[in-house]
PDB file of N, CA, C and O in Angstrom, chain B, residues numbered from 101:
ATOM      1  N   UNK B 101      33.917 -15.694 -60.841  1.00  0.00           N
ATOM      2  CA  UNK B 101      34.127 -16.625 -59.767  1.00  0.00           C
ATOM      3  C   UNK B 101      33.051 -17.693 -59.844  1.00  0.00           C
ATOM      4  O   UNK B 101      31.867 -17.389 -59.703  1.00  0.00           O
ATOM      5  N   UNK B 102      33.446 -18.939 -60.065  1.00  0.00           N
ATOM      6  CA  UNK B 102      32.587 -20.095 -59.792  1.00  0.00           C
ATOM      7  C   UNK B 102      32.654 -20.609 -58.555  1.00  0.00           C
ATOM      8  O   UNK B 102      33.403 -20.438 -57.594  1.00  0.00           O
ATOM      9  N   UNK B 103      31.469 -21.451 -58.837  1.00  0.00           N
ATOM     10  CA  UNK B 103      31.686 -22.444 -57.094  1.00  0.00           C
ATOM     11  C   UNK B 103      31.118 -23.768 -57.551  1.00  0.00           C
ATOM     12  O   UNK B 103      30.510 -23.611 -58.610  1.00  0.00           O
ATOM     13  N   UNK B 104      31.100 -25.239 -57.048  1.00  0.00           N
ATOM     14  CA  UNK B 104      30.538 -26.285 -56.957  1.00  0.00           C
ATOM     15  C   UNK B 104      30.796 -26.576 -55.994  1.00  0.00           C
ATOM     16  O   UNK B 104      31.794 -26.390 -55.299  1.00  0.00           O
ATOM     17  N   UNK B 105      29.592 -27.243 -55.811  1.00  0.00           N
ATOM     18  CA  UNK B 105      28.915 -27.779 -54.250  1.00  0.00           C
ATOM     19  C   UNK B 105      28.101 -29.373 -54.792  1.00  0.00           C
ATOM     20  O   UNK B 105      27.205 -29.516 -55.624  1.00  0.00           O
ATOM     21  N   UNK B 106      28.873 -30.493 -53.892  1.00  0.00           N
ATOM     22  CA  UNK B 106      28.791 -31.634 -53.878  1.00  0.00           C
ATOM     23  C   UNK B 106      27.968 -32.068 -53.110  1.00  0.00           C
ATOM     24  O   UNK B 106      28.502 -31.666 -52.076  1.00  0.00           O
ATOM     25  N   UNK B 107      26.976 -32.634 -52.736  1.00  0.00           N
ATOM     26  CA  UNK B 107      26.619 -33.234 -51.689  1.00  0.00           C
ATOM     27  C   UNK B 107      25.999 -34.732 -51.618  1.00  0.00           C
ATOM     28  O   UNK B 107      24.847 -34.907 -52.015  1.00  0.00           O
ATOM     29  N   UNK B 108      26.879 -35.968 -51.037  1.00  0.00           N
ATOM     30  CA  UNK B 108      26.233 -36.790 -51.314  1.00  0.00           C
ATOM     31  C   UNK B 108      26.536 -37.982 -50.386  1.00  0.00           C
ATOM     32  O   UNK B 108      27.482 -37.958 -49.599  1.00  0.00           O
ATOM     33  N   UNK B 109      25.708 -39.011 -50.509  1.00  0.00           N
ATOM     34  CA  UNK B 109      25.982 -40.130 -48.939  1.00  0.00           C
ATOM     35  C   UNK B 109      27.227 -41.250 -49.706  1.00  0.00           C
ATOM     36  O   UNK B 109      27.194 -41.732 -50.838  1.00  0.00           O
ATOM     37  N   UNK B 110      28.112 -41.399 -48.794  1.00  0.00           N
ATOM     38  CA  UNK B 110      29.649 -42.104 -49.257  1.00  0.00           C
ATOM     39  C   UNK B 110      28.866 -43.361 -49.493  1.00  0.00           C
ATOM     40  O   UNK B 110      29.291 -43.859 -50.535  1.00  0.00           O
ATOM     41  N   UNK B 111      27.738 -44.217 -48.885  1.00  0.00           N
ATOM     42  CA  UNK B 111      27.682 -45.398 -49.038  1.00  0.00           C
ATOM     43  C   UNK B 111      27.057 -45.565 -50.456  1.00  0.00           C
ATOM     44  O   UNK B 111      27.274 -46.566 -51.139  1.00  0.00           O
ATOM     45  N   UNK B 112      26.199 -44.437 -50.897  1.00  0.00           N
ATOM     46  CA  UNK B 112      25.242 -44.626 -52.222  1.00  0.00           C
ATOM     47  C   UNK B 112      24.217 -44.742 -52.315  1.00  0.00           C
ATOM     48  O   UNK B 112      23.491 -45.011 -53.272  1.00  0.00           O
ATOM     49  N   UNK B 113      23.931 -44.418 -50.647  1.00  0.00           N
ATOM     50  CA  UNK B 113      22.544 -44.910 -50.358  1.00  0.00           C
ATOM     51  C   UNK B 113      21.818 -43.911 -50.579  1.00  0.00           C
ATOM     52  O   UNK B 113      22.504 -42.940 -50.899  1.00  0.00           O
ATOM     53  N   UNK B 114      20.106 -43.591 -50.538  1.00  0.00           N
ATOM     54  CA  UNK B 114      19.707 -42.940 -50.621  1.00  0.00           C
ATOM     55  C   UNK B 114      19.047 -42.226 -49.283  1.00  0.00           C
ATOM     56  O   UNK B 114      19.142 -42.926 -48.275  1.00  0.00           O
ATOM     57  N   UNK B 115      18.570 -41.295 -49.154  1.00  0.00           N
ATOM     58  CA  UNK B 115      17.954 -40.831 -47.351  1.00  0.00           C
ATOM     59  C   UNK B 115      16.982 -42.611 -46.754  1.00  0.00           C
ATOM     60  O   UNK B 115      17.478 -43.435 -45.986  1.00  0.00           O
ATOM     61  N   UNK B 116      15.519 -42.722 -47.447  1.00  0.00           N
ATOM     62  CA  UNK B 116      15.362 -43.618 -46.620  1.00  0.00           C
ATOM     63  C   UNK B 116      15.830 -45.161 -46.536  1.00  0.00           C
ATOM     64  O   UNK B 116      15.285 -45.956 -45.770  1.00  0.00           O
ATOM     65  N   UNK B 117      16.962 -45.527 -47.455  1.00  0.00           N
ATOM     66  CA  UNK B 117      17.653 -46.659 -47.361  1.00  0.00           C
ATOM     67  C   UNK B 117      18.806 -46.351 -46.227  1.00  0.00           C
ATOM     68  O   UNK B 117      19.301 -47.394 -45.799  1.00  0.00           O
ATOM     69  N   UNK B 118      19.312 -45.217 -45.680  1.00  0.00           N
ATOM     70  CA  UNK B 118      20.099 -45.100 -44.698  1.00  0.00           C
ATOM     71  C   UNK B 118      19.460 -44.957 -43.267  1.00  0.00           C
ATOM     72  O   UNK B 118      19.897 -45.546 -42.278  1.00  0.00           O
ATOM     73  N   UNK B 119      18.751 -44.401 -43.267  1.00  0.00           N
ATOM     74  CA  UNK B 119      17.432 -44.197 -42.440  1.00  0.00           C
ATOM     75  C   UNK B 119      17.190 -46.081 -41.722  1.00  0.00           C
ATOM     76  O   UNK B 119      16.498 -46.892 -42.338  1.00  0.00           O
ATOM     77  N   UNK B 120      17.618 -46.294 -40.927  1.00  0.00           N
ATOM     78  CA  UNK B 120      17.582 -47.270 -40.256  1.00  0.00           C
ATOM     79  C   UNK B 120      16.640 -47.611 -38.950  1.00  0.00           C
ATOM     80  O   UNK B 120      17.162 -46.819 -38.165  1.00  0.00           O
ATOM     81  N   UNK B 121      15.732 -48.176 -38.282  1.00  0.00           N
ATOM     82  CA  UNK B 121      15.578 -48.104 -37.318  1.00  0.00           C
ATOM     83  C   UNK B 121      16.123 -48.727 -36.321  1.00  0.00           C
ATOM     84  O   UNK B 121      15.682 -48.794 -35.174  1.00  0.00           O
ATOM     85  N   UNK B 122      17.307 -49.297 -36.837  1.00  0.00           N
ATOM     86  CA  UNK B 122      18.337 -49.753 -35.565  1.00  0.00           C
ATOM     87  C   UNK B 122      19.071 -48.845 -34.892  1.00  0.00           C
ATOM     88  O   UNK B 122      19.866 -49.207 -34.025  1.00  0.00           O
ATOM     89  N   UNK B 123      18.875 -47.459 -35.237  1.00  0.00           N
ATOM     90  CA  UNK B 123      19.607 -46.386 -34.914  1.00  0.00           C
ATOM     91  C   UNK B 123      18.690 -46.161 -33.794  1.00  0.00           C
ATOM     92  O   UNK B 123      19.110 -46.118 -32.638  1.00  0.00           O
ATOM     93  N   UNK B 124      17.373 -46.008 -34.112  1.00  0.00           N
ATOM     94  CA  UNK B 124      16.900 -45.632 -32.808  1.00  0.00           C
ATOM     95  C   UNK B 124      16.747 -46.631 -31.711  1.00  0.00           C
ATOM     96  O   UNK B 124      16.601 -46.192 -30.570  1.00  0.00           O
ATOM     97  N   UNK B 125      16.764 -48.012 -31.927  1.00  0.00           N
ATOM     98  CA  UNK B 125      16.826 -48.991 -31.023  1.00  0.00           C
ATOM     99  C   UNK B 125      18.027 -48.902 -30.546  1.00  0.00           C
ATOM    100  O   UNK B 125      18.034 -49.011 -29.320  1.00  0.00           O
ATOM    101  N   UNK B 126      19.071 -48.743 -31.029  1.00  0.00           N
ATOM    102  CA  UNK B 126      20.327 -48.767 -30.205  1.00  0.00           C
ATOM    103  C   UNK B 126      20.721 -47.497 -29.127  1.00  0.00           C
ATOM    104  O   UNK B 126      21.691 -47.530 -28.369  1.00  0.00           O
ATOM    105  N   UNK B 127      19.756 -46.387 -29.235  1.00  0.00           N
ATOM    106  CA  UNK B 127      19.810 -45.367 -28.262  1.00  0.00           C
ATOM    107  C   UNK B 127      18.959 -45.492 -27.491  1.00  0.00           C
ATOM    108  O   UNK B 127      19.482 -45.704 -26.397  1.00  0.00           O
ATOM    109  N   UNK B 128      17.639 -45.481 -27.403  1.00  0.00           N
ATOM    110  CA  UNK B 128      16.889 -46.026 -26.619  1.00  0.00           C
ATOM    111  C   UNK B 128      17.333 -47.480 -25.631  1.00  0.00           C
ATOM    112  O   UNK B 128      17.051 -47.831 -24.485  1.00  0.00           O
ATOM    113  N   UNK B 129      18.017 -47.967 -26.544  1.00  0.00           N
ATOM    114  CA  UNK B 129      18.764 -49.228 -25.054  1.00  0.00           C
ATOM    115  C   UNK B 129      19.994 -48.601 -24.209  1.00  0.00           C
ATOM    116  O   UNK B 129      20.353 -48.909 -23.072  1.00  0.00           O
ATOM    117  N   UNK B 130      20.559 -47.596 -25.120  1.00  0.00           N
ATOM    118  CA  UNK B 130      21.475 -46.983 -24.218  1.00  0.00           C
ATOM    119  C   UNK B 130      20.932 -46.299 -23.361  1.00  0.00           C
ATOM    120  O   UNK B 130      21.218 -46.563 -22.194  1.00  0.00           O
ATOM    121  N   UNK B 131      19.963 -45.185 -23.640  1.00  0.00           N
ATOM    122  CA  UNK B 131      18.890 -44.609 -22.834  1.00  0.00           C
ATOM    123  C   UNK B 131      18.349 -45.373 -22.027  1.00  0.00           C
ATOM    124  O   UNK B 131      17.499 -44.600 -21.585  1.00  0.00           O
ATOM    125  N   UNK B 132      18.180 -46.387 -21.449  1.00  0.00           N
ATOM    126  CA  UNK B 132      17.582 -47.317 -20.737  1.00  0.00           C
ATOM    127  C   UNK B 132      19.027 -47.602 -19.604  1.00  0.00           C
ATOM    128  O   UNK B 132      18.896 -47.523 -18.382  1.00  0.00           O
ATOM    129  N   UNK B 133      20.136 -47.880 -20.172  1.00  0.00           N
ATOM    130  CA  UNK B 133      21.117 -48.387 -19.502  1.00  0.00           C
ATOM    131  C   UNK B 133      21.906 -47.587 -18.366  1.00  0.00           C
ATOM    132  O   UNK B 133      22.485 -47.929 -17.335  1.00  0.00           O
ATOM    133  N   UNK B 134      21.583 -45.909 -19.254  1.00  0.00           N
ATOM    134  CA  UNK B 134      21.882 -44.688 -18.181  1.00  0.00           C
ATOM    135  C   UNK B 134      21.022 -44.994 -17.129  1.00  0.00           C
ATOM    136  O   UNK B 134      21.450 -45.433 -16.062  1.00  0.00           O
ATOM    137  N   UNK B 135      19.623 -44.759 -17.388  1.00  0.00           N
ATOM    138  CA  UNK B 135      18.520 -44.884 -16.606  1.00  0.00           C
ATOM    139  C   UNK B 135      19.052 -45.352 -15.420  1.00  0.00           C
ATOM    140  O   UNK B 135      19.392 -44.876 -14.337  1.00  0.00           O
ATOM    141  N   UNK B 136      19.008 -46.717 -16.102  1.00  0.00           N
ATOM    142  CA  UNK B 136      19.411 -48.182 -14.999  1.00  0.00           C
ATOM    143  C   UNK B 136      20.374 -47.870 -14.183  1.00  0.00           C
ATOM    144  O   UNK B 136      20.319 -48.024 -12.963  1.00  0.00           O
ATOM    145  N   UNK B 137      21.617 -47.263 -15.007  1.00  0.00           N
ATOM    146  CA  UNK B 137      22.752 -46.714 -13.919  1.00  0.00           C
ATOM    147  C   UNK B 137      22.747 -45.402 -12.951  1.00  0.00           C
ATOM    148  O   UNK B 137      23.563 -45.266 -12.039  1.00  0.00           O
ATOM    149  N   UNK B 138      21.853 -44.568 -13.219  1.00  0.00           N
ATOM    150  CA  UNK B 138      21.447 -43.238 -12.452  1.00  0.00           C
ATOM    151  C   UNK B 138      20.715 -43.721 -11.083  1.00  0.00           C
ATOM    152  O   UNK B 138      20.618 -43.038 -10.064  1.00  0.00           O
ATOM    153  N   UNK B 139      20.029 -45.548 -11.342  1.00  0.00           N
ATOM    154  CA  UNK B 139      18.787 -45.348 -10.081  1.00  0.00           C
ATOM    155  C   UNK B 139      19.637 -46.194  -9.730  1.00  0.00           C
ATOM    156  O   UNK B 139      19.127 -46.579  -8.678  1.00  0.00           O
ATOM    157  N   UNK B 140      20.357 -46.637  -9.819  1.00  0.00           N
ATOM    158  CA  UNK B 140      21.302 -47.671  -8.574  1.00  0.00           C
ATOM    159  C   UNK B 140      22.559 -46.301  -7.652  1.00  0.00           C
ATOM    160  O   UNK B 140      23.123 -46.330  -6.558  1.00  0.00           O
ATOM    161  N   UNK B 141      22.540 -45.397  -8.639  1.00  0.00           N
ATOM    162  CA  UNK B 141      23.666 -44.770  -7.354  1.00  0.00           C
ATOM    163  C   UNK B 141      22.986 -43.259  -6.888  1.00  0.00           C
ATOM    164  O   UNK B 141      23.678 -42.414  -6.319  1.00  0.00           O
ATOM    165  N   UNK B 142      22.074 -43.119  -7.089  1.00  0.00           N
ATOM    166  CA  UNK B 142      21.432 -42.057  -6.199  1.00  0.00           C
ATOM    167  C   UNK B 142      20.272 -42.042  -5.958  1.00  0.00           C
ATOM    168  O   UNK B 142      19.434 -42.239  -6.839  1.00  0.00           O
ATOM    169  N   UNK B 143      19.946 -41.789  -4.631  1.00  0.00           N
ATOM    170  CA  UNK B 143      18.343 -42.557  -4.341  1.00  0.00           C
ATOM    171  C   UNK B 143      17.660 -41.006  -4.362  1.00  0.00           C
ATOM    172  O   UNK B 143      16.446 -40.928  -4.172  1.00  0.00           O
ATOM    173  N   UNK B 144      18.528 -39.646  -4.616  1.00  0.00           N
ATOM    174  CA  UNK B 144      17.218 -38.525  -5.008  1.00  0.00           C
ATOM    175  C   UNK B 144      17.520 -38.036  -6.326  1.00  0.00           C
ATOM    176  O   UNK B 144      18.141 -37.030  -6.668  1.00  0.00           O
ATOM    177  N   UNK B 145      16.969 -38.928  -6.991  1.00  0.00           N
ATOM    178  CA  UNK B 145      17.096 -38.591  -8.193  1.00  0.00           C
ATOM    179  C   UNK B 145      15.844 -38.040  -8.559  1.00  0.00           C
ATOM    180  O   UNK B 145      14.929 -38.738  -8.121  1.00  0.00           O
ATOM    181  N   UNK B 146      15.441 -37.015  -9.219  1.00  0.00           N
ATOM    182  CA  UNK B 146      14.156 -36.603  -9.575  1.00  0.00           C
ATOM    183  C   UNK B 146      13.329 -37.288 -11.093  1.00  0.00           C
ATOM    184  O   UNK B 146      13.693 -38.135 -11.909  1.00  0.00           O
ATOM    185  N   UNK B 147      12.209 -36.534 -10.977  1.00  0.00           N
ATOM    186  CA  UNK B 147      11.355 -37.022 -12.157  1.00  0.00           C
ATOM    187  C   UNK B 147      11.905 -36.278 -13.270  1.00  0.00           C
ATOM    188  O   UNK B 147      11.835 -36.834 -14.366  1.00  0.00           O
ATOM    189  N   UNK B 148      12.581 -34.828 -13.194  1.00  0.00           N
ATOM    190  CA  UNK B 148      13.048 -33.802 -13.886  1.00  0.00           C
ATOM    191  C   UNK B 148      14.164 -34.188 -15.124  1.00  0.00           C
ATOM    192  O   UNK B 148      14.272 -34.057 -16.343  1.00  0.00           O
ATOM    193  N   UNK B 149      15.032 -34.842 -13.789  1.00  0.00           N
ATOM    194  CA  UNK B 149      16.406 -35.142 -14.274  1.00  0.00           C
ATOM    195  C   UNK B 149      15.898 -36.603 -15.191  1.00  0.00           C
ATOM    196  O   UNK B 149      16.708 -36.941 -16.054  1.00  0.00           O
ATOM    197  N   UNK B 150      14.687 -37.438 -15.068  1.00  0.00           N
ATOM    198  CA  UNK B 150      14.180 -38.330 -15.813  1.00  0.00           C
ATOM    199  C   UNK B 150      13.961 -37.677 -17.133  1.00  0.00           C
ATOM    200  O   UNK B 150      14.683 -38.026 -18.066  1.00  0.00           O
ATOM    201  N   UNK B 151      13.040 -36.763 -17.321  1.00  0.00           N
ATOM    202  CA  UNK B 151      12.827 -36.344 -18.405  1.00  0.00           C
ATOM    203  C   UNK B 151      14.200 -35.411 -19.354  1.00  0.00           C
ATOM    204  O   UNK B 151      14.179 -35.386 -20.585  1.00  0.00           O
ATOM    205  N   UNK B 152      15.090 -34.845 -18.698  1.00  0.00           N
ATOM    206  CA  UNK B 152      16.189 -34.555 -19.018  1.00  0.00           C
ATOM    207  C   UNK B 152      16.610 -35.370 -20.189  1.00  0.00           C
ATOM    208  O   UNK B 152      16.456 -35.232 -21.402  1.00  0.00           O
ATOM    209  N   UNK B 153      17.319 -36.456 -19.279  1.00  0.00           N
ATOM    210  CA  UNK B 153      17.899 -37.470 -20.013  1.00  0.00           C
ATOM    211  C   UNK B 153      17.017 -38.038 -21.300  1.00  0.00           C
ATOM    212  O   UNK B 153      17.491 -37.988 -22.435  1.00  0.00           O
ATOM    213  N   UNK B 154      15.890 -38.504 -21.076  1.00  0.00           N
ATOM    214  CA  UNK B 154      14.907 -38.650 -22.265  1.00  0.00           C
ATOM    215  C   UNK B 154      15.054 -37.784 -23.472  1.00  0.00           C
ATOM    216  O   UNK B 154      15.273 -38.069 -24.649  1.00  0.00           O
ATOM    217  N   UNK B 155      14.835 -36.416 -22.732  1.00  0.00           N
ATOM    218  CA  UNK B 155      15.047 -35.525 -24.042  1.00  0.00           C
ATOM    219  C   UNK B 155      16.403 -35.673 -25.331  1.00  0.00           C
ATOM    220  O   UNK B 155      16.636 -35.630 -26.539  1.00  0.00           O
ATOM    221  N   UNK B 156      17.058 -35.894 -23.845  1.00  0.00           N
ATOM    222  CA  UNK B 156      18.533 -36.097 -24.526  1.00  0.00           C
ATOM    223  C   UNK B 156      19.122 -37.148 -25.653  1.00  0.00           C
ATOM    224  O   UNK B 156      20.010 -36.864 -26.456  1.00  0.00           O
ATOM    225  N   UNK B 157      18.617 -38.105 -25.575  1.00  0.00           N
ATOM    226  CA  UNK B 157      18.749 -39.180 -26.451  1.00  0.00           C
ATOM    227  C   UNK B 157      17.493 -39.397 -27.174  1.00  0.00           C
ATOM    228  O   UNK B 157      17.437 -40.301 -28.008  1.00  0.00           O
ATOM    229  N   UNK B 158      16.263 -38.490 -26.879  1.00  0.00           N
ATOM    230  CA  UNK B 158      15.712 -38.091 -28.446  1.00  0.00           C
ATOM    231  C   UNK B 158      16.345 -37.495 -29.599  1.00  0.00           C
ATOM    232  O   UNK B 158      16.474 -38.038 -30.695  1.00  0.00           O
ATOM    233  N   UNK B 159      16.810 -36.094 -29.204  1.00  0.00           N
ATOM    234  CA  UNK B 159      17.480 -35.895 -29.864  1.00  0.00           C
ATOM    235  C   UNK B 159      18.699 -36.108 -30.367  1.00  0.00           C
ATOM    236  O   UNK B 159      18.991 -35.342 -31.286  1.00  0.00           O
ATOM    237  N   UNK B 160      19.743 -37.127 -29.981  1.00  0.00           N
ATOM    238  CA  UNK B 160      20.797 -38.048 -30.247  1.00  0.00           C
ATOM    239  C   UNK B 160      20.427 -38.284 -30.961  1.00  0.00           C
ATOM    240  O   UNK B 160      20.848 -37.670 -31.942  1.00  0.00           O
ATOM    241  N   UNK B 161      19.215 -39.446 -31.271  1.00  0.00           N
ATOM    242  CA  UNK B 161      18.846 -40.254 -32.351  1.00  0.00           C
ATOM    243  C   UNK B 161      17.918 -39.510 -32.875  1.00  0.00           C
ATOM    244  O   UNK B 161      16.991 -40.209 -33.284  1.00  0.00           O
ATOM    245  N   UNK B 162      17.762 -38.392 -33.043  1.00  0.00           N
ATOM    246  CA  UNK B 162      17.636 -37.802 -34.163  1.00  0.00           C
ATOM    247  C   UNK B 162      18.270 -37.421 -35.439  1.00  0.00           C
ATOM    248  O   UNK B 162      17.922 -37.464 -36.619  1.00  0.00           O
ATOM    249  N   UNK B 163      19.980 -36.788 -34.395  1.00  0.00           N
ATOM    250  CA  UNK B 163      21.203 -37.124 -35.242  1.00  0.00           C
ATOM    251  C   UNK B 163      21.621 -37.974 -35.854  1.00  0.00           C
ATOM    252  O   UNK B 163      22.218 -37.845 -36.923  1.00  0.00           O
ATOM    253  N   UNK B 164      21.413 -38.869 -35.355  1.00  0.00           N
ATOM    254  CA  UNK B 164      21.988 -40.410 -35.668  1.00  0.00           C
ATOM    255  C   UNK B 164      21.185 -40.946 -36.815  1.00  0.00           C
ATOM    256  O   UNK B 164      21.790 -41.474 -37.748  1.00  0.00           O
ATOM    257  N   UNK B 165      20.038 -40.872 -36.830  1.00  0.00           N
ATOM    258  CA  UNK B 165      19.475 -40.521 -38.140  1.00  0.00           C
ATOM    259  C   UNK B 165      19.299 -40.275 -39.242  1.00  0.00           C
ATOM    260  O   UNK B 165      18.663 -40.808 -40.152  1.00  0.00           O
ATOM    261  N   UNK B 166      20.267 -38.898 -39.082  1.00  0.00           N
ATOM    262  CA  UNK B 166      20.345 -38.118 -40.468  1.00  0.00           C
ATOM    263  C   UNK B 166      21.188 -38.969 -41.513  1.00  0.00           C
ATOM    264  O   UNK B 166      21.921 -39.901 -41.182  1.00  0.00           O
ATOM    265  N   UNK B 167      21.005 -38.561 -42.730  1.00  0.00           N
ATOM    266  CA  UNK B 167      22.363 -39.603 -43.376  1.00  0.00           C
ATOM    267  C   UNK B 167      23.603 -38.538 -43.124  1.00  0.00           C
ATOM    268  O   UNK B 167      23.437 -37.451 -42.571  1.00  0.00           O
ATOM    269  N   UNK B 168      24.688 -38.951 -43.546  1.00  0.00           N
ATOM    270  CA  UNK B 168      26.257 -38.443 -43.557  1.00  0.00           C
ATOM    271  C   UNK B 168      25.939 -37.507 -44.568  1.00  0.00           C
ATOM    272  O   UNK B 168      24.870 -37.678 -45.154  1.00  0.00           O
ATOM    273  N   UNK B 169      26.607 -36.617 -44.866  1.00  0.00           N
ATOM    274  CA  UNK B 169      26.774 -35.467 -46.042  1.00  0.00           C
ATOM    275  C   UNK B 169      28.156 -35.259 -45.986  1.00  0.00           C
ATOM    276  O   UNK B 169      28.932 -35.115 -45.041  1.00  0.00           O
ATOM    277  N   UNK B 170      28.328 -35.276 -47.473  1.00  0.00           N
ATOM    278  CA  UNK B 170      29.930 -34.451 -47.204  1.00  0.00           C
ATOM    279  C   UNK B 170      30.063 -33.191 -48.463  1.00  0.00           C
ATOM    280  O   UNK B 170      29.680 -33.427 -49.609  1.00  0.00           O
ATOM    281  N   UNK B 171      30.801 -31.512 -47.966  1.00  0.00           N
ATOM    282  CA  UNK B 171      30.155 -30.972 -48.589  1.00  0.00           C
ATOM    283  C   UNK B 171      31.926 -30.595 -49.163  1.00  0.00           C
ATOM    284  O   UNK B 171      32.906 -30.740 -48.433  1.00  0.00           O
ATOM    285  N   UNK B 172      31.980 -30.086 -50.652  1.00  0.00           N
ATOM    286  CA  UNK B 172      33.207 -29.894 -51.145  1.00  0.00           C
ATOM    287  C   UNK B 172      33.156 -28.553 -52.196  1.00  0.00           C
ATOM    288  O   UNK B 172      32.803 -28.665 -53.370  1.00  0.00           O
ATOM    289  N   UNK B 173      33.509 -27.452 -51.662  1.00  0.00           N
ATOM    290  CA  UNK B 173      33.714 -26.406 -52.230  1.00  0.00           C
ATOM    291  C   UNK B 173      35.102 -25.773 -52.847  1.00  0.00           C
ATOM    292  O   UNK B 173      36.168 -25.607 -52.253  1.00  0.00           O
ATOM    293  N   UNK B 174      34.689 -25.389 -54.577  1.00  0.00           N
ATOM    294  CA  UNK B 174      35.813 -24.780 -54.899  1.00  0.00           C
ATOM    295  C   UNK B 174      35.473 -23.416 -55.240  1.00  0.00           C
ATOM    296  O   UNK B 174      34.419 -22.909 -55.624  1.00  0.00           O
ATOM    297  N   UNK B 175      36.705 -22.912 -54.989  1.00  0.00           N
ATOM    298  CA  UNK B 175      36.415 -21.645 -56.021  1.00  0.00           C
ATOM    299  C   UNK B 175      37.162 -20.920 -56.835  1.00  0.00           C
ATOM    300  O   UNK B 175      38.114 -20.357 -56.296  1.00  0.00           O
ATOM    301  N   UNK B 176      36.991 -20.732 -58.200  1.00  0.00           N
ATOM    302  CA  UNK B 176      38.386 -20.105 -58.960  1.00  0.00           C
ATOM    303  C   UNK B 176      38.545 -18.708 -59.007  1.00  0.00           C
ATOM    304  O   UNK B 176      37.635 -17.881 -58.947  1.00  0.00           O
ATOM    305  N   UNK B 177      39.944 -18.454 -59.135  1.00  0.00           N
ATOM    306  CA  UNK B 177      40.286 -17.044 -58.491  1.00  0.00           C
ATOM    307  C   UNK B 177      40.956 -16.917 -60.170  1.00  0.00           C
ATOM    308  O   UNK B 177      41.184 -17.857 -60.932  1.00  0.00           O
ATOM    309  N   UNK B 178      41.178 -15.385 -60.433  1.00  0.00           N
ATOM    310  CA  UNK B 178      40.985 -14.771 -61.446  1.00  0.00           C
ATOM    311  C   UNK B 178      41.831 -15.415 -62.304  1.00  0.00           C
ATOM    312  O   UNK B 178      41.356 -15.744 -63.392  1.00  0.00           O
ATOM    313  N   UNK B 179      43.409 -15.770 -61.982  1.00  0.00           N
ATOM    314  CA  UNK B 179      44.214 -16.533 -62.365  1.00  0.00           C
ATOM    315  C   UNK B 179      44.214 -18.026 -63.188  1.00  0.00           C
ATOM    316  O   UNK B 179      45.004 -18.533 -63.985  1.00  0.00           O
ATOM    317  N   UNK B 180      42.934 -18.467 -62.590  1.00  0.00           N
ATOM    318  CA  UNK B 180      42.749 -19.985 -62.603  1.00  0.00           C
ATOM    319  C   UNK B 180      43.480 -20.940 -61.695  1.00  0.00           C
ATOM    320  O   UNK B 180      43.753 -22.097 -62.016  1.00  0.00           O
ATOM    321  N   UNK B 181      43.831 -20.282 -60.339  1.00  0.00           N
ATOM    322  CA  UNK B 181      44.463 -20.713 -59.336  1.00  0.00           C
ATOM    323  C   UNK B 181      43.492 -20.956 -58.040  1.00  0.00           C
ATOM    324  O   UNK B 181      43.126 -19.973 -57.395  1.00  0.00           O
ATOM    325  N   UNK B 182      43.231 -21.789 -57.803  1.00  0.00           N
ATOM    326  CA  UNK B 182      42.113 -21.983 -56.771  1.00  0.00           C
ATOM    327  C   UNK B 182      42.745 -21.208 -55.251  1.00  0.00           C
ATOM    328  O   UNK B 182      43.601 -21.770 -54.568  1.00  0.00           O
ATOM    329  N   UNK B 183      42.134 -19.794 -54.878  1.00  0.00           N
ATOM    330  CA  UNK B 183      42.782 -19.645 -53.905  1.00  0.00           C
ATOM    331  C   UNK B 183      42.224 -20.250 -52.490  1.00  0.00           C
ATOM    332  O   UNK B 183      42.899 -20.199 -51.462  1.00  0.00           O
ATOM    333  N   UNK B 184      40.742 -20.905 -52.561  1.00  0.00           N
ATOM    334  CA  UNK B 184      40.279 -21.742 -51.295  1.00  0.00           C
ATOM    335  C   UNK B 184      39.817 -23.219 -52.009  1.00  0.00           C
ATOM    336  O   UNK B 184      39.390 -23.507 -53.126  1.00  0.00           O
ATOM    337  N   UNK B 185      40.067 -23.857 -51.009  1.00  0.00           N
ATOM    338  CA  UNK B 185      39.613 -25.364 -50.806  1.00  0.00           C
ATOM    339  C   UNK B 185      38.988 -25.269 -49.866  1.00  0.00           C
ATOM    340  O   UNK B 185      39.477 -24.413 -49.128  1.00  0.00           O
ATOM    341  N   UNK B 186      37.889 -25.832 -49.367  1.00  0.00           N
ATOM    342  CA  UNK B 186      37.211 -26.214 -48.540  1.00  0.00           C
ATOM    343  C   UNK B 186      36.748 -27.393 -48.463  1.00  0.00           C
ATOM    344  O   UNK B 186      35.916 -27.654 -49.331  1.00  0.00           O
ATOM    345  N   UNK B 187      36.949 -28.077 -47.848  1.00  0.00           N
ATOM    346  CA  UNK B 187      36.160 -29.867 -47.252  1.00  0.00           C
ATOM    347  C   UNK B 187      35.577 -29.991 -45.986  1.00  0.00           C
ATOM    348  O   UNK B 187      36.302 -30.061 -44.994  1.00  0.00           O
ATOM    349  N   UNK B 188      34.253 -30.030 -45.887  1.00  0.00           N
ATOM    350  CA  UNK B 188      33.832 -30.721 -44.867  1.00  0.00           C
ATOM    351  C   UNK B 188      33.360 -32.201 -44.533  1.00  0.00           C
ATOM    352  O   UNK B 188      32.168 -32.470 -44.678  1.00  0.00           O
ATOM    353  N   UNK B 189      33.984 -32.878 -44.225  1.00  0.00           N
ATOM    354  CA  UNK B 189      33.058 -34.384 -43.964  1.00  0.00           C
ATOM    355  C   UNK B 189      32.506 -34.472 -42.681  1.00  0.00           C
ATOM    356  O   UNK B 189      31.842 -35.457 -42.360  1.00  0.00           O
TER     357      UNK B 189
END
């Protein structure tokens, strides 16, 4: 039984040529825009639920971050009949 395993970014890019910091500017303004919209419609809003949200779109754009992967597994079955395909993008 063999296997190959692909892994690679669709654009060609490499990690820090995809690696953008407009990714994190564009969450952080969204993060700002919740903000903005949380303190106009409830006046008990806590410091808690502040840091909440913060956390939250740290780690967003953490994701957002990463490059794309796409992973493509075969495997041959005794026959020479592939009995799984697998694709993840």
């Amino acid at each position: 039984m063999s296997s190959t395993t692909e892994i690679h970014d669709p654009a060609g890019l490499t990690a820090k040529e995809s690696k953008s910091s407009l990714f994190g500017m564009h969450a952080l303004q969204q993060a700002a825009l919740r903000i903005a919209d949380l303190r106009h419609g409830n006046a008990a809003f806590k410091t808690m639920d502040l840091v909440n949200v913060l956390l939250c779109q740290a780690a967003r754009t953490r994701r957002a971050a990463m490059p794309p992967v796409r992973l493509r597994i075969h495997s041959d079955g005794r026959n020479g009949v592939s009995p799984v395909r697998l694709r993840l993008s």
